[in-house]
C-alpha positions in Angstrom: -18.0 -32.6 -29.2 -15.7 -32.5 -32.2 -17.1 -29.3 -33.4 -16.2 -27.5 -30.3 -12.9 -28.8 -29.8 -12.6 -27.6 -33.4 -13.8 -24.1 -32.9 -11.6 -24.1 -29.5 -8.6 -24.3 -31.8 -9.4 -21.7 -33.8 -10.5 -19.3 -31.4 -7.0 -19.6 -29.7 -5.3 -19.5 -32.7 -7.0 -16.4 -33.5 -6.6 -15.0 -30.0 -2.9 -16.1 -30.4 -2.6 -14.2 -33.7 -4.3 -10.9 -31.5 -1.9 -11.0 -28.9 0.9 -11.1 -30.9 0.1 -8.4 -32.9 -0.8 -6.3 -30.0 2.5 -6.7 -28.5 4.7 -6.2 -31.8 2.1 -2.9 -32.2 3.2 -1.8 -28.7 6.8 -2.7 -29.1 7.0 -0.5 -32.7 5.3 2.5 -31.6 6.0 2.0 -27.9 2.5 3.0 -26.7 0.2 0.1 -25.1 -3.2 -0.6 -26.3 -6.0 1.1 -24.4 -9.2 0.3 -23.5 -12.2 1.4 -25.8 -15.5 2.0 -24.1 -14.3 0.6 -20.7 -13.2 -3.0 -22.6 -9.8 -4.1 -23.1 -8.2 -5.4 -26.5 -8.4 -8.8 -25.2 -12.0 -8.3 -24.1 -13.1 -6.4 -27.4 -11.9 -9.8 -29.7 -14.0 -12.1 -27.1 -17.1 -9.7 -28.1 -16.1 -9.6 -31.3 -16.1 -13.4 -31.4 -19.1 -13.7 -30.0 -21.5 -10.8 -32.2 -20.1 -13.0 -35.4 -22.4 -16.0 -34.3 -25.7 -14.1 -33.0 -28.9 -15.3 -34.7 -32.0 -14.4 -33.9 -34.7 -17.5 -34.7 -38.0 -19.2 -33.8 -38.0 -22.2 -31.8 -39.3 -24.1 -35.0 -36.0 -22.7 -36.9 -33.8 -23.6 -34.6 -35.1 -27.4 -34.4 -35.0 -27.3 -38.0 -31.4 -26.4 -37.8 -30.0 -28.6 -35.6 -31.9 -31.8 -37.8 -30.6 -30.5 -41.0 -27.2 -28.4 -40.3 -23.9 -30.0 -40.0 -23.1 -26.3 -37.8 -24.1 -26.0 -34.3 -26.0 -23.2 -33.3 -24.5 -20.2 -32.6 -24.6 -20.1 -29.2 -22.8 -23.0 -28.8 -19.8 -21.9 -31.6 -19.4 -19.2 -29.3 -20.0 -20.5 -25.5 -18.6 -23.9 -26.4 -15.3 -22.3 -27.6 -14.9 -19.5 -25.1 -16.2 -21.8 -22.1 -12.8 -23.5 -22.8 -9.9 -20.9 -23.6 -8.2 -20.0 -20.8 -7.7 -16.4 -22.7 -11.3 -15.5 -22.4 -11.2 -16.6 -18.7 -8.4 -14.3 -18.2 -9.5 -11.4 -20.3 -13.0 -11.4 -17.6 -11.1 -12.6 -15.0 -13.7 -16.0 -14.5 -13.2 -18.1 -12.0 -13.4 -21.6 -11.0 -17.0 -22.9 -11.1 -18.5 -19.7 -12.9 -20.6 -20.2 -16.2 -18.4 -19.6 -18.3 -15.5 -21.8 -17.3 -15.4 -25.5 -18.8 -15.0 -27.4 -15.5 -12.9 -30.2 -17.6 -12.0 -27.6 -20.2 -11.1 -29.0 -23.8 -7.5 -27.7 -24.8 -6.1 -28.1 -28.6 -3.3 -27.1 -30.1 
């Protein structure tokens, strides 16, 4: 549990970090930021975030892993993180009760 309230704080300090640039990008050169292939800035980070951490291993490996490595799997940096910032809820527009929304969400910092 401490490694995703960990990873939580990061990913909304990033996401933090995002934002304000996107509005001080907007505010200089007085355009907005678009969308890109149908996705919005916010959404692209979130997908960003989450292509970082794909791994593609056996069952075996991944046992192996989770015995020997002080990291958690992937999936979990990612899904444990997100599951929790209200950001990413926004950015898809999750609700209440949906996969990806923590139903006692971890908030830090």
């Amino acid at each position: 549990m401490q490694v995703t309230a960990y990873l939580t704080g990061y990913c909304s300090l990033a996401y933090s970090d995002l934002a304000s640039f996107m509005a001080l990008n907007s505010i200089i050169n007085d355009t907005p930021v678009k969308p890109i292939d149908g996705y919005t800035a916010a959404q692209r980070y979130f997908l960003a975030y989450g292509q970082i951490w794909c791994q593609n291993v056996t069952g075996q490996e991944a046992r192996k892993r989770v015995l020997t490595d002080s990291h958690s799997p992937g999936r979990w940096r990612v899904n444990g993180a997100v599951q929790n910032s209200a950001a990413f809820q926004q950015a898809f527009k999750c609700k209440p009760g949906q996969p990806m929304v923590a139903e006692n969400a971890c908030r830090v910092w």
